[in-house]
C-alpha positions as CSV (number, residue, x, y, z in Angstrom):
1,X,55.7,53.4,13.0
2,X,52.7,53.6,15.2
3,X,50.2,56.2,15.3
4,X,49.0,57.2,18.9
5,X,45.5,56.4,17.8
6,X,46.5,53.1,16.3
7,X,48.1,52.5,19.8
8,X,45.2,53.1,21.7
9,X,43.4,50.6,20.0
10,X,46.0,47.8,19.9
11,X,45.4,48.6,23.7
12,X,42.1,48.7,23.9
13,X,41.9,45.4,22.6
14,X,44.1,43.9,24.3
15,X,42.3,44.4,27.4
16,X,39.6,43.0,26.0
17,X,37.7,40.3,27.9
18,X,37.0,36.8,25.8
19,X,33.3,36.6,25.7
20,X,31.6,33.8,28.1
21,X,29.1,31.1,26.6
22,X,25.7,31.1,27.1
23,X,24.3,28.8,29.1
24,X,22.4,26.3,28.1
25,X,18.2,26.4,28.4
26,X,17.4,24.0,31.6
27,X,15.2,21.5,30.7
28,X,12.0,21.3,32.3
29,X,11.0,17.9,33.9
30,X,8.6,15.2,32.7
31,X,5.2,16.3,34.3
32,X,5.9,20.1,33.8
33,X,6.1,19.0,29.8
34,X,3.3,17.1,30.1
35,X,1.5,19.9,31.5
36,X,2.6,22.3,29.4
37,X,1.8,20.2,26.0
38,X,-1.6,18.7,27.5
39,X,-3.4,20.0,24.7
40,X,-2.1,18.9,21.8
41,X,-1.7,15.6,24.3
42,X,-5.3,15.3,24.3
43,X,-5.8,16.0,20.3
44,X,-3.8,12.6,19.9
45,X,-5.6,10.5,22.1
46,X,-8.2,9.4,19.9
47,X,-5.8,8.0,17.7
48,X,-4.1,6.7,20.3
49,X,-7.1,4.8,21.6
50,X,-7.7,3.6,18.3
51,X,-4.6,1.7,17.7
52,X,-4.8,0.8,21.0
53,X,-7.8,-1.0,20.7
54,X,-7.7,-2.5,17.0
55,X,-4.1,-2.7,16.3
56,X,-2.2,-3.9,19.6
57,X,-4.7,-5.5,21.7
58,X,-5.6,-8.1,19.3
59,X,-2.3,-9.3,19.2
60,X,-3.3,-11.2,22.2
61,X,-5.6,-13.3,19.5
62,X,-2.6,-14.8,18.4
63,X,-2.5,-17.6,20.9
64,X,-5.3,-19.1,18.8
65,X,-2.3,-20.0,16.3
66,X,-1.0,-22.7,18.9
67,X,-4.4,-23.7,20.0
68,X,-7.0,-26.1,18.7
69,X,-9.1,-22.8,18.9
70,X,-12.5,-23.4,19.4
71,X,-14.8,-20.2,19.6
72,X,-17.4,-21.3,21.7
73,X,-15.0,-22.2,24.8
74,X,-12.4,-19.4,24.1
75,X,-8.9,-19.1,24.5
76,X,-8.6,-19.8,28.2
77,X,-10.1,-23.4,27.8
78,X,-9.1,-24.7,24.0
79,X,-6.8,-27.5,23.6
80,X,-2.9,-26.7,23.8
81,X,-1.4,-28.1,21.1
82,X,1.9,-25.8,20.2
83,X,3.7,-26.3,16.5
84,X,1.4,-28.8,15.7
85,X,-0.9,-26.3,13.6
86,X,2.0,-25.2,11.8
87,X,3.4,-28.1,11.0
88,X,0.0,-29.1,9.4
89,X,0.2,-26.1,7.3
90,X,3.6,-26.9,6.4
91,X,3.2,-30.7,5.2
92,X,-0.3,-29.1,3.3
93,X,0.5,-28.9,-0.5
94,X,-2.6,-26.1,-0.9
95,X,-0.6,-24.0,1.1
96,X,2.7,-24.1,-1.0
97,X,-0.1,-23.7,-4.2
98,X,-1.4,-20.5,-1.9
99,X,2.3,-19.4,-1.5
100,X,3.4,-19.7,-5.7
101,X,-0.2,-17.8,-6.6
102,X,0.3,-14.8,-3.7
103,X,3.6,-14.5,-5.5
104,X,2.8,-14.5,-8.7
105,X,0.2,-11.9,-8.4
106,X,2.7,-9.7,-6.5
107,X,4.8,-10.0,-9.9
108,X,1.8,-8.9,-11.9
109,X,1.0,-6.8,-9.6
110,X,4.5,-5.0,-9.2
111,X,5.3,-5.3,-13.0
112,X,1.8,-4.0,-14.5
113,X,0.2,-1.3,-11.3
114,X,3.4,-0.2,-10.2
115,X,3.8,2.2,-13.1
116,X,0.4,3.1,-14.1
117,X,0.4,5.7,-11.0
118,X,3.5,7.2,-12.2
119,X,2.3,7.6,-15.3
120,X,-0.7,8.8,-14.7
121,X,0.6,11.7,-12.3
122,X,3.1,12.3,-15.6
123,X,0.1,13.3,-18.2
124,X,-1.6,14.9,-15.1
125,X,1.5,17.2,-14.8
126,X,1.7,17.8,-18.4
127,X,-1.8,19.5,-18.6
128,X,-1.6,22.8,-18.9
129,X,-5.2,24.0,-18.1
130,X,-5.8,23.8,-14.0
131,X,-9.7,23.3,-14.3
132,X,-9.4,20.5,-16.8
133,X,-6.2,18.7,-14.1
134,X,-8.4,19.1,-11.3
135,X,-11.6,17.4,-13.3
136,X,-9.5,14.5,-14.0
137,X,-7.9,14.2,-10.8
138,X,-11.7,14.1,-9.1
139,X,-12.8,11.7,-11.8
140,X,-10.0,9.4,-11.4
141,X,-10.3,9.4,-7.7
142,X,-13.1,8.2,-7.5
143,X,-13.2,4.5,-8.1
144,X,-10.7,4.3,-4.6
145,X,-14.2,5.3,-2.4
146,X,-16.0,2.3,-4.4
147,X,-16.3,-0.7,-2.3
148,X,-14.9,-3.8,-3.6
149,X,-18.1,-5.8,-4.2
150,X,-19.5,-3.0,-6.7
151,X,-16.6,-3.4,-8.5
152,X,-16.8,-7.0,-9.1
153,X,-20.0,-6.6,-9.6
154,X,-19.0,-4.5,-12.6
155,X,-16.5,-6.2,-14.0
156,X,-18.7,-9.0,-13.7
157,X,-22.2,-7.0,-16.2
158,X,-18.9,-6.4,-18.3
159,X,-16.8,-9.5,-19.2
160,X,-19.0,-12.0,-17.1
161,X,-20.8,-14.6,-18.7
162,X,-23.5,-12.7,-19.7
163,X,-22.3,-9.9,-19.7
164,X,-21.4,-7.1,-22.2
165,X,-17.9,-8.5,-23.8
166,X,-18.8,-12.0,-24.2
167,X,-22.3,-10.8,-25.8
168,X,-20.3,-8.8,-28.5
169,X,-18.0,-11.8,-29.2
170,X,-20.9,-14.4,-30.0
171,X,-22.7,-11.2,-32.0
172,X,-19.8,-11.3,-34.5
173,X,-19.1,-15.0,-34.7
174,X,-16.7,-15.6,-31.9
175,X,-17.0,-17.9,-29.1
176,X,-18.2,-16.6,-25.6
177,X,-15.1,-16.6,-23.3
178,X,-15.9,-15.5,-19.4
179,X,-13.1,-14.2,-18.2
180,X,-14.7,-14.4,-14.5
181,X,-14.5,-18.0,-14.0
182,X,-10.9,-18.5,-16.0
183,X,-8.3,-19.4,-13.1
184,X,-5.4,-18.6,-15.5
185,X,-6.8,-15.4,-16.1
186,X,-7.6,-14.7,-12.5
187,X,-4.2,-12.8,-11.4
188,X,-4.7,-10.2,-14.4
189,X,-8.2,-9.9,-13.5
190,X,-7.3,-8.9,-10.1
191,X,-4.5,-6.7,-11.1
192,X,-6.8,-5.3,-13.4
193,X,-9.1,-4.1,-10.9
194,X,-6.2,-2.9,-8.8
195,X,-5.1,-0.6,-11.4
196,X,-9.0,0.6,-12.1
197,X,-9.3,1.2,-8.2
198,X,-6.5,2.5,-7.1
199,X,-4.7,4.0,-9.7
200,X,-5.9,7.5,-9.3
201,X,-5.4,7.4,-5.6
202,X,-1.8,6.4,-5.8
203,X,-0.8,9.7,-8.4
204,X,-1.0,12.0,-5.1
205,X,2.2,11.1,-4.1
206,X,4.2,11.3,-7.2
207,X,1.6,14.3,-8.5
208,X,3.1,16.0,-4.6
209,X,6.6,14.9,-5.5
210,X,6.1,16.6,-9.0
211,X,5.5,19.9,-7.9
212,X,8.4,19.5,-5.5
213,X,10.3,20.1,-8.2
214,X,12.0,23.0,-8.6
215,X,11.3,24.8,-12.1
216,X,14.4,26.7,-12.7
217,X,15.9,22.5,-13.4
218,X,13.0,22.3,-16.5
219,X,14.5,25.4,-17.5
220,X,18.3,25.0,-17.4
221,X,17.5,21.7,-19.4
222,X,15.8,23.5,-22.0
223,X,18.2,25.8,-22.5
224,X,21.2,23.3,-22.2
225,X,19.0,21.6,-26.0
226,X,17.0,19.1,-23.9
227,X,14.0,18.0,-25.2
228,X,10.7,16.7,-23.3
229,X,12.0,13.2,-22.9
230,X,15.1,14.0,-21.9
231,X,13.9,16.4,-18.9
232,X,11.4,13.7,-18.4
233,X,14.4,11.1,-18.0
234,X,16.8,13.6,-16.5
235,X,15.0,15.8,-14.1
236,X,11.6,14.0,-13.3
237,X,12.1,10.6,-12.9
238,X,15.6,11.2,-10.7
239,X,13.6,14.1,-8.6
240,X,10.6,11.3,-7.8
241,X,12.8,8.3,-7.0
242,X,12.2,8.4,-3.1
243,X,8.3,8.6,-3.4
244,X,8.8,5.3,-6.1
245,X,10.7,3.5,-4.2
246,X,8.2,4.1,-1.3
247,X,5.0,3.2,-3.2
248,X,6.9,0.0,-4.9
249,X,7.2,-1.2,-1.2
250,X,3.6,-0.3,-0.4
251,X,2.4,-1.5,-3.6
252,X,4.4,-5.5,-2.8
253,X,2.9,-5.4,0.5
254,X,-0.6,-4.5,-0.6
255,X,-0.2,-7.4,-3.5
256,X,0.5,-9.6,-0.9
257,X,-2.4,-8.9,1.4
258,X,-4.9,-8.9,-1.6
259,X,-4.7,-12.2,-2.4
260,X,-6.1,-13.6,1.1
261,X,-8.8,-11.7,1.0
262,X,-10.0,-11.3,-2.9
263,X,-9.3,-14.6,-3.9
264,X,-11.1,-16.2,-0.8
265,X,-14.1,-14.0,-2.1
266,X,-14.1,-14.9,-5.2
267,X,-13.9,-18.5,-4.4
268,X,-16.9,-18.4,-2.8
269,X,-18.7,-18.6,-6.1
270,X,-17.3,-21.9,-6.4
271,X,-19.3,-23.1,-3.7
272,X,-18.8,-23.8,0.1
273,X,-16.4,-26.9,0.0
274,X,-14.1,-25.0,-2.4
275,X,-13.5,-21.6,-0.4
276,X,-11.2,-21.9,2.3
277,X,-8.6,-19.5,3.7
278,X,-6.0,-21.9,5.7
279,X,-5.0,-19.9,8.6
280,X,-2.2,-20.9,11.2
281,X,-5.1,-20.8,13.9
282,X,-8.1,-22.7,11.5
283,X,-5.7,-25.5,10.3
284,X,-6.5,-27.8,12.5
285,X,-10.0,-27.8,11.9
286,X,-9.7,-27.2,7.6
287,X,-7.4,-30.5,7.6
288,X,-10.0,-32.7,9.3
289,X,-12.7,-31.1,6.5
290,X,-9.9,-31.8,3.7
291,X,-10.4,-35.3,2.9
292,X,-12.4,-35.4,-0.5
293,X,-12.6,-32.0,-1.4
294,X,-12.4,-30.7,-4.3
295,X,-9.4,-29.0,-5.8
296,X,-9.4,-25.6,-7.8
297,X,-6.0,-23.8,-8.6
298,X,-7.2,-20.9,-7.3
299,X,-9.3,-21.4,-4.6
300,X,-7.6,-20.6,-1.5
């Protein structure tokens, strides 16, 4: 049984009329956006212009690869000659030497820098006092703004020839041994210097993805019986596995890139017959210089 006021209502809404969508925003057009956003428009194009300039237009440069490129004519009026500068590389046994050493200091590369970073960034986070973290941090981040001919130059006063090491090695009895000029030594030298350099720069990610973290995990942990290692294995690691994975890509393509330049430089001290970077678009002209040459495993 109904109540008058209860039948009002069933009434009332009853009569009620479904409520109509609202329309969607119109979108404004192109040049009316442009307008609107010209601005922050402008605030990009410096960087815009930059890549512009140094990153796409000297694609163009790559015709050289399938020329006999000769810089004093230019590209309009060297030689043609198509694969031929490739296959020279190909059929060159110092560029499949060049191919096993960029490889093998990747591996020592990925295997001995890739986890000094994340390391690092772990004792930084595990410092309780903020004035001593931020000390280290500055100290640590330095060596990245150092160029990389100082820091030869110091491993070089430190376990050179004449340097510091060897100098304490013939003071007790031991023979001298120069690291420097050892070409089976030269891919952990390099990866040392990586590590020395860079290390400090690469915590910021992982030191970012730390305090990302959210604290109440630490604390269920702790009060589930887990100790430090186990948060450490449980809660950190699995919380920072996108910024590794990240940096281990970054950190194979840098290995890769450092040994084309480093190694050419440091071949230079081997003298001017010795140091050559084959390029596709300088093949041509290294394999007419190849005859006779001198061989060094390491000497690119």
């Amino acid at each position: 049984m109904t109540t008058p006021l209860q039948a009002v209502g069933t009434g009332t809404a009853s009569r009620a009329k479904p409520e109509t969508p609202l329309a969607a925003p119109r979108r404004l057009p192109l040049w009316k956006r442009l307008w609107r956003d010209r601005v922050m428009l402008m605030l990009t194009l410096p960087g815009l212009v930059y890549f512009l300039v140094f990153h796409y237009v000297p694609l163009f440069g790559y015709v050289a690869a399938f020329q006999d490129y000769q810089p004093y004519i230019g590209f309009l009026d060297s030689q043609w000659v198509g694969l031929q500068n490739f296959a020279t590389m190909l059929g060159d046994p110092r560029f499949w030497d060049a191919v096993g050493n960029t490889l093998r200091i990747t591996l020592t590369q990925l295997v001995l820098f890739f986890p000094a970073p994340i390391a690092l960034a772990l004792l930084l986070n595990s410092v309780i006092s903020e004035k001593v973290r931020r000390f280290v941090q500055s100290v640590v981040y330095l060596p990245h703004f150092i160029g990389w001919v100082i820091i030869v130059s110091v491993f070089q006063q430190v376990i050179g020839g004449a340097g510091v090491l060897p100098g304490f090695l013939e003071s007790i009895g031991l023979p001298r041994y120069d690291m420097m000029t050892d070409p089976d030594a030269f891919p952990l030298l390099v990866t040392l210097q990586v590590i020395w350099k860079d290390c400090g720069w690469g915590t910021i990610i992982f030191l970012a993805a730390l305090l990302s973290i959210n604290p109440e995990l630490y604390e269920a942990a702790a009060m589930d019986g887990a100790g430090r290692w186990r948060r450490l294995w449980h809660v950190t690691l699995p919380a920072s596995h996108r910024s590794s994975s990240c940096c281990s890509s970054s950190t194979s393509a840098a290995s890769c890139r450092s040994g084309s330049s480093r190694s050419c430089s440091s071949a230079t001290r081997w003298g001017p017959s010795r140091a050559r970077c084959s390029t596709p678009s300088s093949t041509s002209t290294a394999s007419r210089t190849a005859s006779g040459a001198p061989r060094r495993r390491w000497a690119w």
